[in-house]
C-alpha positions as CSV (number, residue, x, y, z in Angstrom):
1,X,6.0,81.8,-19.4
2,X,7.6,81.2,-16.3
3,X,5.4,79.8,-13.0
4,X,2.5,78.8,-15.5
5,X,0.8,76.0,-16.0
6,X,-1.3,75.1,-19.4
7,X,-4.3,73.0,-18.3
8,X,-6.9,71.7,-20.4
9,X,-10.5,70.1,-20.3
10,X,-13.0,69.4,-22.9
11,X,-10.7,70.7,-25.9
12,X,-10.2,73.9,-23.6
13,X,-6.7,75.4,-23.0
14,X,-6.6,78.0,-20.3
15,X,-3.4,79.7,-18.7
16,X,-3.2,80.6,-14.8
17,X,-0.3,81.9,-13.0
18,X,-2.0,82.2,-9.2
19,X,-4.7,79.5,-7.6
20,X,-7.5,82.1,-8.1
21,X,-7.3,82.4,-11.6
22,X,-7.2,78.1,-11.4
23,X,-10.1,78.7,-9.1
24,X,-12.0,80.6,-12.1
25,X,-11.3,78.1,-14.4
26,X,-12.3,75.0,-13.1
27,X,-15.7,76.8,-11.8
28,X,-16.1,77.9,-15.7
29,X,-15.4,74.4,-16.6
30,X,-18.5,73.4,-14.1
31,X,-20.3,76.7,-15.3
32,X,-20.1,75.1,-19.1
33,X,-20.9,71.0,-17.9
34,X,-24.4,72.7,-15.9
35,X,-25.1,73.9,-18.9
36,X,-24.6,71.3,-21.2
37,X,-26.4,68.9,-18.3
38,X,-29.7,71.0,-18.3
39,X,-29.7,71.2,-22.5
40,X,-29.4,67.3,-22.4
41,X,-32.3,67.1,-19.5
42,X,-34.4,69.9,-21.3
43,X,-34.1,72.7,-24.5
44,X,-36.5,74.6,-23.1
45,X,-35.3,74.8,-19.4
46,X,-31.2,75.7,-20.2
47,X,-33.1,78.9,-21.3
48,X,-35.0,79.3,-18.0
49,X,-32.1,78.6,-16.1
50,X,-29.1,80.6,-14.7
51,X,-26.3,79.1,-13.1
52,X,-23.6,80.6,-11.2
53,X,-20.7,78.5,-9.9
54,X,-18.0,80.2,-7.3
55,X,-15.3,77.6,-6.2
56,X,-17.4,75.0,-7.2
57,X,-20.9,75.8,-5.5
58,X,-23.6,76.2,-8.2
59,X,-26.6,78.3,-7.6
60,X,-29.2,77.9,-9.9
61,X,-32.3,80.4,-10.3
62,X,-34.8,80.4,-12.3
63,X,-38.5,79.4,-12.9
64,X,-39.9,75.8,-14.2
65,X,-43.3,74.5,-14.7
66,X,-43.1,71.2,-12.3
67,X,-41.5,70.3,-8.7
68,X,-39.8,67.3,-9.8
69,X,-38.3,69.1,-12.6
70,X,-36.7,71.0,-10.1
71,X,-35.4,68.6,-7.7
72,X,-34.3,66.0,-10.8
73,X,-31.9,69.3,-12.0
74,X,-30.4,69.7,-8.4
75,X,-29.9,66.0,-8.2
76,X,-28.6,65.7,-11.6
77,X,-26.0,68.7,-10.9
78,X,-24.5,67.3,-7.6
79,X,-23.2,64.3,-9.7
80,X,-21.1,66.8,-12.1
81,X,-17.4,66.4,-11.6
82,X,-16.2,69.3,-9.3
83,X,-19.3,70.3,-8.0
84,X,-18.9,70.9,-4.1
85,X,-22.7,71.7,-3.5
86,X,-26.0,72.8,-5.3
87,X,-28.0,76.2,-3.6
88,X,-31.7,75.6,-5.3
89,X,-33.1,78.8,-6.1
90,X,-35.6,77.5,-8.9
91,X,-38.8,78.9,-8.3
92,X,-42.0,76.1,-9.2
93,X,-44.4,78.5,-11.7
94,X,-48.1,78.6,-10.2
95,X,-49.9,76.3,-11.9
96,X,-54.2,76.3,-12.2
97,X,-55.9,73.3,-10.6
């Protein structure tokens, strides 16, 4: 395999021959630490959530019940290895008073 380099992280082995293919790796490699981040934080909310990384900016969307749970899983994210910047597209659910 010539001009390829085997590259592996978290017991993952993954081939590229061209930087964008390294480019998709590494922002599955975030991709799969968001995710793992949020189920550690909350069960419940890595169900609610979608993430989306692209060269190392996650977006997240989706809905939670409280503000702080919001900005604690943008804060939380940032500190993930790799992670160039955080676009917060969770929505606060409408709560009675």
């Amino acid at each position: 395999m010539k001009n390829k380099r085997l590259h592996t992280n978290s017991g993952l082995a993954h081939f590229y021959d061209n930087e964008a293919n390294k480019n998709s790796f590494l922002d599955d490699v975030i991709k799969a630490n968001v995710h793992s981040s949020i189920y550690l934080y909350s069960r419940k909310l890595n169900d609610e959530i979608t993430v989306a990384v692209n060269d190392g900016l996650v977006t997240l969307i989706g809905i939670v019940p409280w503000m702080y749970q919001k900005m604690v899983l943008a804060s939380m994210i940032m500190n993930i290895e790799g992670v160039k910047g955080v676009i917060n597209k969770i929505m606060v659910a409408n709560r009675p008073i």
